[in-house]
N, C-alpha and C positions, 0 to 999 in steps of 0.2 A: 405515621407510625407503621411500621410493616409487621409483615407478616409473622406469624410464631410457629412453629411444629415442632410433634414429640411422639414419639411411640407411642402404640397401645401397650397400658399399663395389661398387667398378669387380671387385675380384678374387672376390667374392661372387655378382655378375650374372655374369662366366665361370663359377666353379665350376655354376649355377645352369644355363647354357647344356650344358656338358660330362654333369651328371648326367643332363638330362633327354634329352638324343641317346642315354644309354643306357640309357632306358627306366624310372628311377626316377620312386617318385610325390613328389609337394607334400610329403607328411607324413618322405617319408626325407632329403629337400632338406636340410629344415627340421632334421633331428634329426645332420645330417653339419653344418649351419652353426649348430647352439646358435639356430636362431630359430624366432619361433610357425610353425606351417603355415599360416597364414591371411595371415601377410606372404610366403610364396611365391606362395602360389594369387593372390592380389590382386598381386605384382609381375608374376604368369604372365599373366593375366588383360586385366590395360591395356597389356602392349605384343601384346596380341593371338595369344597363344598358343590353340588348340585341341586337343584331343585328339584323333590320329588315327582314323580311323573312325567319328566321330559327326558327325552331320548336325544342321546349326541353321537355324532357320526352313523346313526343307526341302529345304536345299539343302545339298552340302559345300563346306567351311569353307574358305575363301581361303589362310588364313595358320595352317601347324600348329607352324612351328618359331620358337622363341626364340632371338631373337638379342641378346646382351650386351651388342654394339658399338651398335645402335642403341636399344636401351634408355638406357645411361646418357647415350646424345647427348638423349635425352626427357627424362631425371630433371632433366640441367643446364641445357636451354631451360624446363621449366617454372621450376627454381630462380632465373632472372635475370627470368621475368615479372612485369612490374608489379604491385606491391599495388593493391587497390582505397584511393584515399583517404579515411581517415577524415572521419568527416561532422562529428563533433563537435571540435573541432580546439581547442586550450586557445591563448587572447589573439583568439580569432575575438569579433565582436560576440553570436552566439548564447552561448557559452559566458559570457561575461560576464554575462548574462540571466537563464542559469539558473542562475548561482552569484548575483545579487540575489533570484531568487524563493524557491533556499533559503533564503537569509538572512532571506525576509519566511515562512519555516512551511512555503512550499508539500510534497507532494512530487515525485520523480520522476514519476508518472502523471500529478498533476495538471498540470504543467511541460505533462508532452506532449501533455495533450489541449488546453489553452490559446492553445497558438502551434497549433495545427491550426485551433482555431477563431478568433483574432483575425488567423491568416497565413493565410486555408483556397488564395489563389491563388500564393503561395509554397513548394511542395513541401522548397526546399531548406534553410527554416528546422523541417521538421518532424522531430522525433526521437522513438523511443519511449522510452519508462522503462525498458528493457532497456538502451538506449545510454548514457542517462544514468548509469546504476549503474554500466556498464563502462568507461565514463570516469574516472570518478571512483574506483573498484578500480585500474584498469590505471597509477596515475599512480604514479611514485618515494614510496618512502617519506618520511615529511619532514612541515616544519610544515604546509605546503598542503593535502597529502591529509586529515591530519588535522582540519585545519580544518574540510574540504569534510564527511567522514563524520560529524563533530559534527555538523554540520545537519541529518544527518538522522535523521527520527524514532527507527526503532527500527534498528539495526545489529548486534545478535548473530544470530550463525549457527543458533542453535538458541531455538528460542519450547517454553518450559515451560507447561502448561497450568495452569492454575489447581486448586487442590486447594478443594474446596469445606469442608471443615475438617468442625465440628460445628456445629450451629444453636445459638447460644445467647442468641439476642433475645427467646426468648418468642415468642407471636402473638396478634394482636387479632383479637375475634369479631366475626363479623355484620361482614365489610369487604364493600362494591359489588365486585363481579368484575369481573374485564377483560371475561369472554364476557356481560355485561349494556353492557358501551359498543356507542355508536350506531355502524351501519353509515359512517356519513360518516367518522367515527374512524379506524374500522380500514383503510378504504381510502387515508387522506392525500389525500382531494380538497380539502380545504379548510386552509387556517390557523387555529390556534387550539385547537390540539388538540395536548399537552403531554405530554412525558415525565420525569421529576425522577428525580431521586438524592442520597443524600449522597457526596463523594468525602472517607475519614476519612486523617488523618495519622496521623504518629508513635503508636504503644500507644491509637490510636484514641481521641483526647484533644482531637484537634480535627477541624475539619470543614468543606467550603466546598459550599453547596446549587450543583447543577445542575439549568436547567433546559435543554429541548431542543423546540422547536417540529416535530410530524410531519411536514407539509407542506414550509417552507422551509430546515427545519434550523436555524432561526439559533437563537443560544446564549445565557443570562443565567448569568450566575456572581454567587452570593449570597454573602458572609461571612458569617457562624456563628461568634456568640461562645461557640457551645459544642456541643455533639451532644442536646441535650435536645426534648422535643417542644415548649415554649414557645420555642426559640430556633428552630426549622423553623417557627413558626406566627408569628414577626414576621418573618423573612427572608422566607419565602415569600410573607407578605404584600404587605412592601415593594416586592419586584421586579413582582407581580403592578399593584399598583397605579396608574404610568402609562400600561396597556395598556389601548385601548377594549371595551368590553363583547365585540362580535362576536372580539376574538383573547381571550377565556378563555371557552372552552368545556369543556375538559374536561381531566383532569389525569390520567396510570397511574403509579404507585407502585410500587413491593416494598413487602412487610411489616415494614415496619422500624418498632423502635418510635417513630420520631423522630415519625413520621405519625399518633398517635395521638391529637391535636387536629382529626384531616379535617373532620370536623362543623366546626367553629367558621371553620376555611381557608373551606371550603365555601361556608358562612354569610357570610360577611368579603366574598369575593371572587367569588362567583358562579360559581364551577366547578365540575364534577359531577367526583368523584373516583374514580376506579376501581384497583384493586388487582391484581397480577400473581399467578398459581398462586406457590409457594414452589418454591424451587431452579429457576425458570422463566425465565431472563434473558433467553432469545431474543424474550421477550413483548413487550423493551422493548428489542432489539436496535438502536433509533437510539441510545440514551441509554446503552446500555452501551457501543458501538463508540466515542463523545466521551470518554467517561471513560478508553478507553484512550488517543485522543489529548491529553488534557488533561494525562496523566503526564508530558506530555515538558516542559509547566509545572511541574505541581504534583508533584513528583515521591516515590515512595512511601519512607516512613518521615520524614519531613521533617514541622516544625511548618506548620500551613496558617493558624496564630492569626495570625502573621508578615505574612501579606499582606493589606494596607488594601483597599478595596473601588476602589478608583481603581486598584490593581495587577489586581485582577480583571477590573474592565472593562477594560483594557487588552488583557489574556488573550483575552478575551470577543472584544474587535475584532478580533485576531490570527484566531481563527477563524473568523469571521463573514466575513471577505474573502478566505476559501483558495477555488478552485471546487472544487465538488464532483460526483463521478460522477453519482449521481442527481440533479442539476440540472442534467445536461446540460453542466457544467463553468461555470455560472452560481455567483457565493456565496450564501450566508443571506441575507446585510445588502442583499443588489441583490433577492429574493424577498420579503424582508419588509418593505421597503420599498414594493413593488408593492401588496402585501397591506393596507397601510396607505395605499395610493391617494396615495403620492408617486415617479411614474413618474419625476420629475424629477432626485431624490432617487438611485433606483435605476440609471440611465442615470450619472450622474456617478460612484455609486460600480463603472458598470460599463469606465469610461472611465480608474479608478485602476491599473487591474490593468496599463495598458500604462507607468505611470510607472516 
């Protein structure tokens, strides 16, 4: 059962006046009206009581006595003070906005660093991610709220960490390390330098490849007609294939056995392949943090056979035009587009975000 609060009543602020004319403290107030001592001392407090004989800043105290009568004339002039008005207001044009941008994946933060930077001389359209969430909590129960909390991403109150179980993939020898990739790599100065995954469904029976560009973030979703190394070695192919020489540079893994055709990828495609420590995720912490937003597609225990590669790029798009923090609130698809030396290309998809 929780907590209960209520004003001090008008006959509470007299007893409270009466006690302390006769010398009682805060904590005996408290213990004659059943309340904390910390709501005496803070009611003593703001209407400007002091304790006789102590000196503040230097000097003695103006006001030592508590009075009742003008106490509770305070409690019920601040009680009729105007509320500040809420900024985010539900049927205002803003709020309409950002219930389309969730409907198109965004989330809260993204929402508010976006209209910061497409509204930056508008102050009054800007809201943070804190508003957003309390808008959308603060609203009646009902179909709407409902509606609204679907959209977004994750909504449980409490995030379980992941149990990393037992290893039971086995491990390939003599794999390229992560700490043999080139400096240009590791810093994300450039495009073309790649993170992959498998993301597996249901009894881990099927499987959709991710990939994840360092630099622009932008995203390729591969189907996988199965979890095997020869099904990662023509998917990965495939996606890799209508990319120019300069965007496949270099590819970081986990150990997984799906990757055990690398040589032949390698070969195929021209990328230099390098491999993550084991139990090591942080290694590849762009391609891990997508894979936990892609659950909110592909969702865990679910068949992933299910979804045709025109569902996944669809997916793919969805992501590719959220902005993202480390771009400045810029998407994938407007960075990779740059990358690939179509400014024109990237401008138009930078010019969608306000549809």
């Amino acid at each position: 059962m929780g907590q209960h609060y209520s004003h001090l009543s008008s006959e509470e602020r007299g007893a409270i006046m009466v006690a302390k004319a006769g010398g009682a403290s805060a904590r005996e107030i408290a213990g004659l009206l059943g309340r904390s001592a910390s709501t005496i001392s803070r009611e003593l407090k703001r209407n400007g009581y002091r304790e006789p004989g102590r000196r503040h800043n230097g000097r003695p105290p103006k006001v030592q006595r508590y009075d009742a009568t003008q106490a509770g004339r305070r409690a019920r002039r601040l009680a009729r003070k105007a509320r500040r008005r809420r900024k985010l207001a539900v049927g205002t044009w803003l709020w309409w906005q950002i219930q389309r941008w969730l409907g198109k994946g965004f989330s809260p933060q993204q929402i508010s660093c976006t209209l910061r930077r497409q509204y930056p001389d508008r102050p009054d359209l800007h809201v943070s991610h804190e508003t957003i969430y309390t808008a959308i909590y603060a609203m009646p129960r009902g179909a709407l709220r409902q509606g609204l909390v679907a959209l977004l991403r994750q909504h449980k109150r409490v995030r379980m960490p992941r149990s990393r179980g037992v290893e039971r993939r086995g491990r390939m020898a003599d794999l390229p390390s992560i700490h043999d990739r080139p400096d240009e790599a590791n810093e994300r100065l450039l495009p073309g330098h790649w993170e992959g995954d498998f993301i597996k469904g249901a009894r881990n029976q099927s499987a959709v490849g991710v990939l994840v560009d360092r630099r622009t973030l932008f995203l390729k979703l591969v189907k996988m007609r199965g979890c095997t190394a020869h099904e990662a070695l023509k998917g990965f192919e495939r996606a890799f294939a209508p990319l120019p020489v300069s965007l496949r540079k270099t590819l970081t893994y986990d150990q997984g056995k799906e990757m055990a055709l690398y040589k032949t990828l390698s070969k195929r495609t021209g990328l230099s392949i390098y491999f993550a420590d084991p139990h090591s995720p942080w290694q590849r912490g762009i391609c891990e943090n997508t894979n936990g937003l892609l659950r909110q597609y592909l969702p865990r225990g679910t068949d992933l056979s299910l979804h045709t590669q025109q569902q996944l790029d669809a997916v793919a798009r969805k992501m590719n035009t959220r902005p993202r923090a480390t771009l400045d609130y810029h998407c994938p698809a407007e960075m990779f587009m740059r990358a690939l030396g179509r400014p024109d290309l990237a401008q138009k998809i930078d010019d969608a975000l306000l549809d």
